[in-house]
MIFI-373049 format. One record per residue (C-alpha): y, z, x; chain; residue in three letters; residue number from 0. Coordinates in Angstrom, 2 decimals. Layout:
    north       up     east  mol  type  seq
        Y        Z        X    A   ALA  NUM
...
***
This chain:
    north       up     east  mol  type  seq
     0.00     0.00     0.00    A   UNK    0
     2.57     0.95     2.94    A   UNK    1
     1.66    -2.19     4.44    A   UNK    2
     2.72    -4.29     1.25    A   UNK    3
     5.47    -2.71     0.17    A   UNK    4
     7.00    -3.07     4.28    A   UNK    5
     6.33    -7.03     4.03    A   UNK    6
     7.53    -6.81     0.47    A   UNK    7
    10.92    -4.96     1.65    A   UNK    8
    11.44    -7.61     4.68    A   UNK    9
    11.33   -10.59     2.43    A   UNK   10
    13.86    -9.12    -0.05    A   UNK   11
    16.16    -8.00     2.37    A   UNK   12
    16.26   -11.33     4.07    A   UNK   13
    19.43   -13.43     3.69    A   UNK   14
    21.16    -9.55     2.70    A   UNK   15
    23.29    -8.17     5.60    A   UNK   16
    23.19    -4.60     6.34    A   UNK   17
    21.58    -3.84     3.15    A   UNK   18
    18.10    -2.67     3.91    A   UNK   19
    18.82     0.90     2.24    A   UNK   20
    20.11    -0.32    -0.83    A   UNK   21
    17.04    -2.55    -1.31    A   UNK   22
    14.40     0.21    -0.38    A   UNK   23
    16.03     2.82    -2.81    A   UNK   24
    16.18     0.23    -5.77    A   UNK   25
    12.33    -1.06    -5.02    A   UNK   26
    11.35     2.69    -4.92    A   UNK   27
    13.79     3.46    -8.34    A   UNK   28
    12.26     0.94   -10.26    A   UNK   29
     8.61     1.48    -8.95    A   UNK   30
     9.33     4.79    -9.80    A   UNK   31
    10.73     4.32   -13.46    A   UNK   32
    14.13     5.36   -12.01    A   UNK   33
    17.29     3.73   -11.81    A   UNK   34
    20.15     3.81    -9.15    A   UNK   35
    23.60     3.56    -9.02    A   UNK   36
    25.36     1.74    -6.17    A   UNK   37
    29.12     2.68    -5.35    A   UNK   38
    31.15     0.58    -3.42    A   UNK   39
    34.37    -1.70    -2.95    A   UNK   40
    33.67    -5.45    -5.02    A   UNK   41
    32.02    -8.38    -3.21    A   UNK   42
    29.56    -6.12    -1.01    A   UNK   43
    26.34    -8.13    -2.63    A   UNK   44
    25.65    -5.02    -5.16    A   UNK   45
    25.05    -7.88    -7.91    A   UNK   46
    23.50    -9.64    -5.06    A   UNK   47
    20.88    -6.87    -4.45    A   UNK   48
    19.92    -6.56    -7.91    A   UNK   49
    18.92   -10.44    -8.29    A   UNK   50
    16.41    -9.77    -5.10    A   UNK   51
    15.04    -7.12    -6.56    A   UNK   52
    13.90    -9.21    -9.53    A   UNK   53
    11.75   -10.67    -7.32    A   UNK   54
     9.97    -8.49    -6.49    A   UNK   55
     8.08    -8.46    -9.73    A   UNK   56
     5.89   -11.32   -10.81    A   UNK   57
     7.25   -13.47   -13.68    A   UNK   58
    10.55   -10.54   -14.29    A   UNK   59
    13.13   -11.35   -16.43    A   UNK   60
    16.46   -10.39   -15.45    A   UNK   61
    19.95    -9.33   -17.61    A   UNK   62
    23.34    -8.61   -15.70    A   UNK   63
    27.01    -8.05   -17.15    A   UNK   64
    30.28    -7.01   -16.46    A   UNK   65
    31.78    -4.36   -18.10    A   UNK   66
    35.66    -4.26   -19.49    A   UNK   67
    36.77    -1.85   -21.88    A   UNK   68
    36.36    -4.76   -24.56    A   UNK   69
    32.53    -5.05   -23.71    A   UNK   70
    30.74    -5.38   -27.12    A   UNK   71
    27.28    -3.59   -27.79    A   UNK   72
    26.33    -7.47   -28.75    A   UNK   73
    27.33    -8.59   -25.41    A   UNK   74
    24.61    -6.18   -24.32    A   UNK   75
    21.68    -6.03   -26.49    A   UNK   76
    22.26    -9.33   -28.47    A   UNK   77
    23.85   -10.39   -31.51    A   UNK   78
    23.34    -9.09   -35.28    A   UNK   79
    20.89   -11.42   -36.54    A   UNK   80
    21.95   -13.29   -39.70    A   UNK   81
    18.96   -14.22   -41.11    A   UNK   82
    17.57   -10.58   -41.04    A   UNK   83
    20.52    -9.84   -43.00    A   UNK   84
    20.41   -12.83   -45.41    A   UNK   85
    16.32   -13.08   -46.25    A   UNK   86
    15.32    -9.54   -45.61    A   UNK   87
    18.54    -7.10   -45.69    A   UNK   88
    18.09    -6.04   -42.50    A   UNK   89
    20.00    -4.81   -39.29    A   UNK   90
    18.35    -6.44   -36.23    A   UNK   91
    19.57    -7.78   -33.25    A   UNK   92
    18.50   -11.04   -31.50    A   UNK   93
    17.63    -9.13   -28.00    A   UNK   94
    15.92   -12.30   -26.16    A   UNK   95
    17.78   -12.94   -23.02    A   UNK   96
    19.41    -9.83   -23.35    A   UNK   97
    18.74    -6.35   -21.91    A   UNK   98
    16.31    -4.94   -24.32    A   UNK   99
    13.88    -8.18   -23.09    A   UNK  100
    14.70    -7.89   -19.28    A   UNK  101
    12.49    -6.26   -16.55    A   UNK  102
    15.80    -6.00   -13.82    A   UNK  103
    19.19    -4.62   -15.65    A   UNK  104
    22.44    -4.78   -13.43    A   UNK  105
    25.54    -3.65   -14.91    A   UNK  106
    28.55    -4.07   -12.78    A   UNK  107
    31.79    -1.61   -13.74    A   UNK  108
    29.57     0.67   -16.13    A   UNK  109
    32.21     3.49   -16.08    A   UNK  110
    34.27     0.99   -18.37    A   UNK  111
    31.40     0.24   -21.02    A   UNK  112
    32.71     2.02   -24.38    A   UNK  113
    31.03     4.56   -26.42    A   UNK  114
    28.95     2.44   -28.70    A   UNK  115
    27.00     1.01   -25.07    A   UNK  116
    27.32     4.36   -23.37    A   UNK  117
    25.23     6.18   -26.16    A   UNK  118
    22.01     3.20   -26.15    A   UNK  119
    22.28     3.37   -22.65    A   UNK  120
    21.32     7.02   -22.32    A   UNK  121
    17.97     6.35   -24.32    A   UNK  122
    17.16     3.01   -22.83    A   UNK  123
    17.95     4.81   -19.21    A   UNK  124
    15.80     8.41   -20.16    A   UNK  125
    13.35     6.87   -22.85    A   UNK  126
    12.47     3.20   -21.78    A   UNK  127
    12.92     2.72   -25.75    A   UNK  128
    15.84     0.45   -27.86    A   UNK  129
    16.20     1.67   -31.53    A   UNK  130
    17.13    -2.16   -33.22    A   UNK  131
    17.90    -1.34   -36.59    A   UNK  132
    14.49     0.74   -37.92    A   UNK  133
    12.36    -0.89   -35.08    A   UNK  134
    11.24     1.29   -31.98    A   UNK  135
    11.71    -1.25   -29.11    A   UNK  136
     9.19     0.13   -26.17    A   UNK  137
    11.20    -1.87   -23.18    A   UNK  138
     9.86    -3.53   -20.05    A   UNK  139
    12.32    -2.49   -18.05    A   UNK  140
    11.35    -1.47   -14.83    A   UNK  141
    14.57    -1.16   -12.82    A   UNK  142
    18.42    -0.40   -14.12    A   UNK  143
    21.20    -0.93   -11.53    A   UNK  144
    24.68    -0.03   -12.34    A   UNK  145
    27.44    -0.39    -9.94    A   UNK  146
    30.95     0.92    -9.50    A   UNK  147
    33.44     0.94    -7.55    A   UNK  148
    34.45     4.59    -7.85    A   UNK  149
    32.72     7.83    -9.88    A   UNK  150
    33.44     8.71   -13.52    A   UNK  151
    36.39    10.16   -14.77    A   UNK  152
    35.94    13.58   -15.65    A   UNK  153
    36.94    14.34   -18.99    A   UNK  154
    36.05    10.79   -20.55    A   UNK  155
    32.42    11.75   -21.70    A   UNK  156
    30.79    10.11   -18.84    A   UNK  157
    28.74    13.02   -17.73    A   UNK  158
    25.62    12.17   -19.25    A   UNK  159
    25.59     8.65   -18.06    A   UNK  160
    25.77     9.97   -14.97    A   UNK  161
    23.30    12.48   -15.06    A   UNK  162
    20.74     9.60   -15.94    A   UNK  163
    21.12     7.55   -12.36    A   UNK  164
    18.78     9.78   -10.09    A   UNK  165
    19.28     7.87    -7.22    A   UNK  166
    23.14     7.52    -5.51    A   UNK  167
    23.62     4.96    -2.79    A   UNK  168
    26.94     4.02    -1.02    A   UNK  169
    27.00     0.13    -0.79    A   UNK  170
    29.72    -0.90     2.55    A   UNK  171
    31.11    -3.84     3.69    A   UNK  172
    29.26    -5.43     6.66    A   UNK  173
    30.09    -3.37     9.92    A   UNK  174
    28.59    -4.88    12.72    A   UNK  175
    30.19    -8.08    14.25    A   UNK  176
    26.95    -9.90    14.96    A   UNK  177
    25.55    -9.37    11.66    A   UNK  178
    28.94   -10.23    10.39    A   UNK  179
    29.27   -13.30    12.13    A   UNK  180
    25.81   -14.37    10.88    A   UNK  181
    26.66   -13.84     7.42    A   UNK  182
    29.43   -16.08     7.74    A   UNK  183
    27.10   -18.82     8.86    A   UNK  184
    24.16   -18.45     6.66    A   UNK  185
    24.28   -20.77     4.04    A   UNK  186
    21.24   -21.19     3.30    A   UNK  187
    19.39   -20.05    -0.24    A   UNK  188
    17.31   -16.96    -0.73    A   UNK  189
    14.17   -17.72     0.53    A   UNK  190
    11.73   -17.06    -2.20    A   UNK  191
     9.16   -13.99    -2.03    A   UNK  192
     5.57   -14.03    -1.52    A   UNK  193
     3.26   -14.14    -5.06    A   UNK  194
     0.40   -11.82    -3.30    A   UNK  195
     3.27    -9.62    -2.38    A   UNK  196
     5.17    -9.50    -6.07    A   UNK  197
     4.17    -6.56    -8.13    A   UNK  198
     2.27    -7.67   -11.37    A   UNK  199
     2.79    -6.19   -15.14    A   UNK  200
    -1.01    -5.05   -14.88    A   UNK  201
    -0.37    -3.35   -10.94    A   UNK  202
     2.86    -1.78   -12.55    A   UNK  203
     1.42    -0.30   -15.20    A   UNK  204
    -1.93     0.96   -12.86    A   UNK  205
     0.44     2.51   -10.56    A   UNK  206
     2.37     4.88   -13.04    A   UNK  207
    -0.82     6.27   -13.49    A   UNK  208
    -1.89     6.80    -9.51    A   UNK  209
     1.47     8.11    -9.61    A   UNK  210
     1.18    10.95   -12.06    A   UNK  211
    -1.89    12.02   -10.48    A   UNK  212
    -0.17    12.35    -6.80    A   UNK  213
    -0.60    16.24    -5.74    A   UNK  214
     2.69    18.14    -5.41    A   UNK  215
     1.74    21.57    -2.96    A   UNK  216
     2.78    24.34    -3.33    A   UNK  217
     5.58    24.20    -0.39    A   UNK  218
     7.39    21.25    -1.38    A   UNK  219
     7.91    23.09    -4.21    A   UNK  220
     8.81    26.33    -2.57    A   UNK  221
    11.78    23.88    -0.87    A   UNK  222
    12.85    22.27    -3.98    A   UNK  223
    13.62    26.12    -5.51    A   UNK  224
    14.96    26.43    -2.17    A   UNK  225
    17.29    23.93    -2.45    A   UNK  226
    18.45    24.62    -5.70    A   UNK  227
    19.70    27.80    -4.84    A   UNK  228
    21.72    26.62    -1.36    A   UNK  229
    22.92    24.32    -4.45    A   UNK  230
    24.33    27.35    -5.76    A   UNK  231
    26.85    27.84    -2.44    A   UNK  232
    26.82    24.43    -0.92    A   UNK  233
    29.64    24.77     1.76    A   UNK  234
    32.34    21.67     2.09    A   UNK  235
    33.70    21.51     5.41    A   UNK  236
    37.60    22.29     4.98    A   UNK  237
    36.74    24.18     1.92    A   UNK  238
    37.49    27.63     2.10    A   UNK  239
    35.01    28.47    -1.18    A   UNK  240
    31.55    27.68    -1.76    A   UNK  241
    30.78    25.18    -4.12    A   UNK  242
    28.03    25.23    -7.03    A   UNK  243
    26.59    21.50    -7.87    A   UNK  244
    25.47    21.13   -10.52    A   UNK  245
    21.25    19.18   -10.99    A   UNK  246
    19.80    19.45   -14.78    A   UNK  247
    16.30    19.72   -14.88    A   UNK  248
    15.91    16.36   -15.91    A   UNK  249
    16.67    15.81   -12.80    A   UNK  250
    14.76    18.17   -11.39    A   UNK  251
    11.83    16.53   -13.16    A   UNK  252
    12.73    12.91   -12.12    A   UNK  253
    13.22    14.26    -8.26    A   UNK  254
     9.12    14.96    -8.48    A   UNK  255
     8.23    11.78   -10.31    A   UNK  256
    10.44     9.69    -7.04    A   UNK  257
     8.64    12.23    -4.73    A   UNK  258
     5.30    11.41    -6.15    A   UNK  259
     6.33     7.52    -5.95    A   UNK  260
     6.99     8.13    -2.36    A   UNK  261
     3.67    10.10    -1.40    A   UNK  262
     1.90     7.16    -3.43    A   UNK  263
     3.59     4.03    -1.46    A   UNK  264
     2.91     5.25     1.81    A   UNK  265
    -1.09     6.19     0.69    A   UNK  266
    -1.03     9.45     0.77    A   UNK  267
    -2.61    11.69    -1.99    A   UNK  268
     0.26    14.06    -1.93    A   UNK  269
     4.03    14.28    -1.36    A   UNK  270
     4.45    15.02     2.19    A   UNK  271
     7.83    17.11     3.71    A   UNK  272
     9.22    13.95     4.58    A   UNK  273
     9.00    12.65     1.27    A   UNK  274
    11.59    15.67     0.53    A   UNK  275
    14.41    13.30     2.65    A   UNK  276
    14.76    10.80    -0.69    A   UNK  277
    16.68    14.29    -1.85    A   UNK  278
    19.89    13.61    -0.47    A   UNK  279
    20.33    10.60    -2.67    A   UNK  280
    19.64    12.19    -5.75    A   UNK  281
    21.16    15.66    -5.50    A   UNK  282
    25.28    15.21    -4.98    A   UNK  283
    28.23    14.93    -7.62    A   UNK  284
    31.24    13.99    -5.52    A   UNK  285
    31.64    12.46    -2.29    A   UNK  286
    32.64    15.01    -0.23    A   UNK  287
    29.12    16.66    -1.17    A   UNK  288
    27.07    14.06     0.19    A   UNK  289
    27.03    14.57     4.05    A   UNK  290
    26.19    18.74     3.15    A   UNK  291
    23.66    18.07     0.69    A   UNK  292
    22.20    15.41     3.73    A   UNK  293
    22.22    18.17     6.31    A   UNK  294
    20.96    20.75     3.74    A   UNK  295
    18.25    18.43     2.56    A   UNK  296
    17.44    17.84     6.44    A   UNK  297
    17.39    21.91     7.78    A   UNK  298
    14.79    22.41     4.98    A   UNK  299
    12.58    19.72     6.37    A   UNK  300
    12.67    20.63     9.68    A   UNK  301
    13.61    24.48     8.75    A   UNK  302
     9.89    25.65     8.95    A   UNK  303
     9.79    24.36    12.77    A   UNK  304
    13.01    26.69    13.34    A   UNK  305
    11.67    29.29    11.59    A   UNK  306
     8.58    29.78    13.42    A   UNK  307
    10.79    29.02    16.77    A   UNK  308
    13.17    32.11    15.55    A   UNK  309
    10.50    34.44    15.25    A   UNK  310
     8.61    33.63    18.87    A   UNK  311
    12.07    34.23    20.61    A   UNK  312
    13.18    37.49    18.96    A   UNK  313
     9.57    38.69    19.84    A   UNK  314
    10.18    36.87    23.57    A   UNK  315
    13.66    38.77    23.86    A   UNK  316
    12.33    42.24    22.47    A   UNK  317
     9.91    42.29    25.79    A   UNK  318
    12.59    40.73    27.88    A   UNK  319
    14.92    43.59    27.23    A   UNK  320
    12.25    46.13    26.84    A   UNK  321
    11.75    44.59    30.52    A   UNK  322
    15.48    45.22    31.65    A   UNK  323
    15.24    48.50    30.08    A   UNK  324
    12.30    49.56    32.33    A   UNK  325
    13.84    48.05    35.11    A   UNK  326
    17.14    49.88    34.56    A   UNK  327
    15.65    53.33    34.14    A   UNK  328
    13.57    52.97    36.86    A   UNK  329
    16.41    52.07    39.37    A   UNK  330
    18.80    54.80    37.95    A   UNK  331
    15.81    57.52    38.86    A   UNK  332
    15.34    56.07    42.01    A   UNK  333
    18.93    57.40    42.82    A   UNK  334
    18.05    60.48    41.74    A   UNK  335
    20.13    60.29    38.28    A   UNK  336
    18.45    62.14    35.70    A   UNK  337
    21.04    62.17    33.29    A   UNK  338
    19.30    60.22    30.56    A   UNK  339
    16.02    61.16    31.50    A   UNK  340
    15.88    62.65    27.52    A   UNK  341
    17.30    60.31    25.31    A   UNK  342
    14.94    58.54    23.08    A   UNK  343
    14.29    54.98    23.57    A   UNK  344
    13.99    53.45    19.88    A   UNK  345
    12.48    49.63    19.74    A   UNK  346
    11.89    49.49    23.82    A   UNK  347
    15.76    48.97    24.29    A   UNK  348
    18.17    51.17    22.50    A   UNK  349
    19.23    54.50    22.23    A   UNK  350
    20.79    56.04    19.10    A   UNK  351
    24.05    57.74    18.57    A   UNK  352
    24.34    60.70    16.37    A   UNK  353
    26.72    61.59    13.73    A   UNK  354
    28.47    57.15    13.89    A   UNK  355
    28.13    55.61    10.80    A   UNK  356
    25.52    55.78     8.58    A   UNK  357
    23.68    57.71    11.16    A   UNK  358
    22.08    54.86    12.39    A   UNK  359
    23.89    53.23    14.99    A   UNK  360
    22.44    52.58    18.51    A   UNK  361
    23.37    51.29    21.59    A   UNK  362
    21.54    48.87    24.74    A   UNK  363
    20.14    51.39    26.73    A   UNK  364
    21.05    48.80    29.79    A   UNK  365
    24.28    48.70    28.38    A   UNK  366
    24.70    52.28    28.28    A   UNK  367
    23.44    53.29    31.90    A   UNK  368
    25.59    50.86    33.04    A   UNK  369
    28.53    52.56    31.73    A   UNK  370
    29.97    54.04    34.47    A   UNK  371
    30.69    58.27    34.45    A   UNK  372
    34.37    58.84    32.31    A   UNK  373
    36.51    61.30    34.78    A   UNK  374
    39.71    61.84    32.47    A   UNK  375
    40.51    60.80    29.24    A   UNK  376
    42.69    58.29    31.10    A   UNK  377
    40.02    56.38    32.84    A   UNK  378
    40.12    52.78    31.18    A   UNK  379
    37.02    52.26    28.72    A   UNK  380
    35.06    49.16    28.52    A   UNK  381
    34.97    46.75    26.13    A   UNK  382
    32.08    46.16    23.46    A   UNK  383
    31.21    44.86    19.83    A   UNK  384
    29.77    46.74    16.91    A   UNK  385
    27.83    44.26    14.55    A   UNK  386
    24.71    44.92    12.44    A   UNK  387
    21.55    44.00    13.60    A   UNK  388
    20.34    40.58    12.37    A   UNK  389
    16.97    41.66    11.98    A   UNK  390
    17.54    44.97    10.48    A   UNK  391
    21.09    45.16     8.36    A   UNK  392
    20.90    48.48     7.82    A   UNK  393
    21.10    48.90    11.55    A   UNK  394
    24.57    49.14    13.67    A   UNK  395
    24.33    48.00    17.08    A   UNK  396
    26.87    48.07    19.90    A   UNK  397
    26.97    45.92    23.29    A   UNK  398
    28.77    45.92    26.17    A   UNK  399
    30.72    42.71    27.53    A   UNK  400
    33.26    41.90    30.54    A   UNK  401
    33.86    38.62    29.82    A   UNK  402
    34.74    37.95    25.76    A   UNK  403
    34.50    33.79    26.09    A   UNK  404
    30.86    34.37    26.94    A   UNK  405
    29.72    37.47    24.93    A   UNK  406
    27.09    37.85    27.66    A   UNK  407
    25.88    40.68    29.63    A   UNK  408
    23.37    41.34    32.53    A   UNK  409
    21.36    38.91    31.19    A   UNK  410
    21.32    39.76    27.71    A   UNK  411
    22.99    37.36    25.24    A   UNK  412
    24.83    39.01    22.20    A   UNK  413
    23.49    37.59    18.75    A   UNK  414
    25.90    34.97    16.90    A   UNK  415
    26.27    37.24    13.83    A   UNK  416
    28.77    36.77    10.83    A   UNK  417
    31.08    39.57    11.89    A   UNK  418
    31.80    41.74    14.98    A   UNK  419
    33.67    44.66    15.47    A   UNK  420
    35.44    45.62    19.08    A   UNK  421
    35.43    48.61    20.46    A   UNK  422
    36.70    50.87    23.73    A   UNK  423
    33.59    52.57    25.10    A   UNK  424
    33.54    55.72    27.95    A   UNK  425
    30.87    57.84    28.35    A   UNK  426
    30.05    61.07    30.68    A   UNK  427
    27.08    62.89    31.09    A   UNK  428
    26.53    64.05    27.46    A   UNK  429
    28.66    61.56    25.57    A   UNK  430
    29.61    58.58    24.78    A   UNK  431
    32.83    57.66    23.35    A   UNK  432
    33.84    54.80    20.65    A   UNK  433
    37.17    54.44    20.51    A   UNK  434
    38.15    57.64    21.92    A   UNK  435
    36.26    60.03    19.75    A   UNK  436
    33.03    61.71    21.00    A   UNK  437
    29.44    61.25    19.86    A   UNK  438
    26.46    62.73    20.94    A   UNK  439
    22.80    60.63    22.40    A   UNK  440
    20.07    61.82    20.44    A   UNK  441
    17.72    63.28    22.59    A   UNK  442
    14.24    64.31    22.50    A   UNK  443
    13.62    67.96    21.86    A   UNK  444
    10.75    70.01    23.75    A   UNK  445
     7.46    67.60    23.65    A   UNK  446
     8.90    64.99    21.65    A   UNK  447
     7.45    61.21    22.51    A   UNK  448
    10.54    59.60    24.51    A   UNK  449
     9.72    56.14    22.51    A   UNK  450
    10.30    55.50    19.02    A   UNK  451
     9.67    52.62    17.31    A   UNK  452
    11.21    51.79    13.86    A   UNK  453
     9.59    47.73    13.43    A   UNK  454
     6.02    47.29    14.68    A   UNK  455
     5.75    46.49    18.09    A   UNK  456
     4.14    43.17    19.66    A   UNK  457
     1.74    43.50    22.61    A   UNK  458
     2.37    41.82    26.27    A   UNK  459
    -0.72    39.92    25.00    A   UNK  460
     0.76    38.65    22.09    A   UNK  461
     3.68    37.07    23.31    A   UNK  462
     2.25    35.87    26.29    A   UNK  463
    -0.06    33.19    26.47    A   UNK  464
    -0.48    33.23    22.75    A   UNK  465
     3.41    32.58    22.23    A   UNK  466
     3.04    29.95    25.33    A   UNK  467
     0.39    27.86    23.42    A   UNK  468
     2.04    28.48    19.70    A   UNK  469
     5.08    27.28    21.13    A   UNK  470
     3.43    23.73    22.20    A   UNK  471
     1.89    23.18    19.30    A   UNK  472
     5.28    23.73    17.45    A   UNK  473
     7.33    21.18    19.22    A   UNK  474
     3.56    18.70    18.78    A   UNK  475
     3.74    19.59    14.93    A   UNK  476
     8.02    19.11    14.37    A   UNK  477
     7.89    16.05    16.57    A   UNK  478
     5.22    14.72    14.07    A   UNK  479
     7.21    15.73    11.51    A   UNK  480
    10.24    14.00    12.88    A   UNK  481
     8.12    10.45    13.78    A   UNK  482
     6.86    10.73    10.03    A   UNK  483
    11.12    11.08     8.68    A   UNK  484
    11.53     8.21    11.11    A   UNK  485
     9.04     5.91    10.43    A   UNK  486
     9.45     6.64     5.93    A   UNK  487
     9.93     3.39     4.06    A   UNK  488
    13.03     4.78     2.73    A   UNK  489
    15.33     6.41     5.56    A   UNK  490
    17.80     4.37     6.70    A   UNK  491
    19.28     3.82    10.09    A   UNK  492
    21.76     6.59     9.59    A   UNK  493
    19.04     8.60     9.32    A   UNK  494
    16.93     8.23    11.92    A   UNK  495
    19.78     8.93    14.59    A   UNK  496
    20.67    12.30    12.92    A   UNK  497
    17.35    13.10    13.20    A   UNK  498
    16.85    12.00    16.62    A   UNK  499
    20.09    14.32    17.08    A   UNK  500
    18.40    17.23    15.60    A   UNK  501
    15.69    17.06    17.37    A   UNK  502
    17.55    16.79    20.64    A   UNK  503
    18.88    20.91    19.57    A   UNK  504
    15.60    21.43    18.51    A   UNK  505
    14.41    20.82    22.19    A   UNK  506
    16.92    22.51    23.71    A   UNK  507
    15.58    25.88    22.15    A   UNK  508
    11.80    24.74    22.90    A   UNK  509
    12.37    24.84    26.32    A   UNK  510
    15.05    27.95    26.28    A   UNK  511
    11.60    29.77    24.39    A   UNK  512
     8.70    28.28    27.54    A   UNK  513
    11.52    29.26    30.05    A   UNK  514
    11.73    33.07    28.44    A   UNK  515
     7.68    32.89    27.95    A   UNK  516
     7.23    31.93    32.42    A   UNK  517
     9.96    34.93    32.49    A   UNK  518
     7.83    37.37    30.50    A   UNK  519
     4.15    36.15    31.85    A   UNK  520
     5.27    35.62    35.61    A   UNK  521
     8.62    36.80    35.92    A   UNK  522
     9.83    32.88    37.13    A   UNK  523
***
């Protein structure tokens, strides 16, 4: 199937100039029972794609208009035939050659059909059905393309019209030169597609049913709940407030049918993650929204990868500061200073003040020793942050920094978190101070265990070798992942470089996580 529908998509987009996406999103919208909506300037071949895409059915019939305000619903489904009227006193329309008898619909301008269209269009577009007079028209159409050159007005009614085109495509003018230059000089006709490649009425109708039967898991659908609650907050860049957008669970519904189409076309038995990239064409409003709902769509592809990444490296940086830690004590008793010899080490790294806060509120135990002794009041303090733990909220933690540009430490690096506090610290034998008022180190009373732990620890074993081996096979299974986004029927150009960029970051942290792993199992 993959392999017909790729020869299939080259012979329709041949003689159509930087206009492969718009072709594979309309094959896949009317394979899928869909329809699309292409937006874009006049005299980008929009009407142009819609003719090709007739041929790719066997035998289709094709109806296309353009809208004014003065559009007539007989313009669109036929005229009120008079002998109905005359012999039998009926209300029918003559629909041959019009839309209710075509397999390929292309409306140009749809925003400017009036009422009487608008309200037939949202059956014919949810229902596949034309009510002509008392008879229940069950329509062939297969694919409905409307085009515009900018979105509905709000306020006009429009919304449901809108609502019914799942699939949103931006149609541009030719950009690059060469191809540009070769449209100029291509006069020749549209070379006329393959019959073993054309879809047939009796394939067509086979296929909805392969379709229906496609398995959706379990974790697709854990990321399409997933991304209807980011939908709840999508963030606009230069916005200073969230944004909610808006998906009705029609769409909803129709996003799983176009999924399904998708697992089906490329022979699979169910919808695959990268199936789950289709969603940035079906899940924006306004323009601005499209580029965040395209990265949003993307991170929850590729989020699994990260999240399994995330949680080798906070386990990789626990032992490396545990590590420091040891390292630190051990070279402070060396030269003889037992100051701290009784302060409780909580998680392998931090010691906790008493009386800050909420009472829980610790500090790097590097950090701290490192603090040099307060003489006077006057002594200059050292600068730190106070930001609550990522991993535990409930948790204040404070770090020490000389340099604010790089937030880093010894070693350590400081967690990008949401918000961070500064603070003056001192500290003498007893003490520490935050902002020039005194706190006391809790300290372990007469037999108590100098480590506490308050998150379940993770063995040297663990994150050794194990983490060294998981960590392989991550990058093995998100490159996959990545090839399979790459290589889908339906992502465009665009696409496949953004995904290419992600996956340069992506690599970046891979090989941050092996160089902390040779740290932890051979000290490199």
């Amino acid at each position: 199937m993959k392999s017909r529908i790729q020869s299939l998509l080259l012979q329709l987009r041949k003689g159509l100039y930087e206009k492969d996406t718009e072709v594979a999103l309309a094959l896949l919208a009317a394979v899928a029972g869909q329809s699309i909506l292409l937006l874009g300037p006049p005299g980008v071949a929009k009407s142009m794609v819609a003719r090709r895409l007739k041929d790719a059915f066997r035998s289709a019939r094709s109806f296309e208009y353009l809208m004014s305000r003065f559009s007539t619903p007989d313009e669109i489904f036929g005229p009120v035939s008079i002998s109905q009227l005359k012999t039998h006193d009926r209300y029918r329309r003559v629909t041959e050659g019009f839309l209710p008898s075509a397999d390929v619909v292309f409306l140009d301008e749809i925003w400017k059909a009036g009422p009487a269209i608008q309200n037939t269009l949202l059956t014919v577009l949810n229902e596949k059905i034309y009510l002509n007079g008392d008879q229940v028209m069950h329509l062939p159409l297969k694919l409905l393309i409307g085009a515009s050159n900018e979105l509905p007005t709000r306020g006009e009614g429009l919304e449901a019209l809108w609502d019914r085109f799942l699939l949103r495509a931006f149609s541009e003018p030719v950009r690059d030169e060469k191809a540009f230059h070769a449209m100029l000089t291509d006069d020749a006709p549209l070379a006329p597609v393959d019959e073993t490649l054309q879809i047939t009425g009796e394939e067509y109708a086979l296929w909805q049913e392969e379709i229906a039967r496609i398995v959706v898991p379990a974790s697709v659908l854990d990321t399409l709940s997933a991304l209807r609650r980011s939908l709840q907050a999508l963030r606009i860049e230069g916005d200073e407030m969230t944004r909610t957008v808006y998906v009705s669970d029609r769409r909803w519904k129709q996003v799983v049918r176009l999924l399904r189409t998708s697992a089906f076309l490329h022979d699979r038995k169910e919808v695959a993650p990268e199936d789950l990239l289709l969603l940035q064409h079906c899940l924006w409003n306004e323009p601005d929204e499209r580029d965040p709902v395209a990265r949003m769509v993307r991170d929850r592809i590729l989020g699994p990868a990260r999240e399994k990444l995330s949680v080798f490296r906070n386990s990789l940086e626990r032992r490396l500061r545990a590590s420091r830690v040891e390292s630190a004590v051990a070279r402070r008793q060396s030269e003889g200073d037992r100051r701290d010899e009784d302060l409780i080490i909580y998680d392998d790294c931090l010691y906790r003040i008493d009386n800050h806060g909420n009472g829980q509120t610790y500090i790097q135990v590097s950090d701290f020793i490192r603090m040099d002794n307060r003489r006077s009041p006057n002594d200059a303090p050292v600068r730190g942050v106070m930001y609550a733990d990522p991993q535990e909220p409930s948790r204040t933690v404070i770090r020490v920094y000389r340099n604010p540009d790089l937030l880093r430490e010894g070693g350590d690096d400081i967690p990008p978190v949401a918000s961070m506090t500064s603070v003056n610290l001192q500290r003498d034998d007893r003490y520490i101070y935050i902002n020039g008022s005194r706190y006391p180190l809790h300290r372990a009373l007469r037999g108590e265990s100098l480590r506490q732990y308050t998150r379940p620890q993770t063995s040297d074993a663990e994150i050794g070798l194990d983490i060294e081996t998981s960590v392989d096979e991550l990058w093995q299974q998100a490159s996959s992942l990545a090839t399979a986004c790459k290589n889908h029927l339906f992502a465009s150009a665009s696409d496949r470089l953004l995904i290419d960029d992600e996956m340069k970051a992506f690599q970046r942290q891979i090989a941050l996580t092996r160089a902390d792993v040779r740290q932890v199992l051979y000290g490199d």
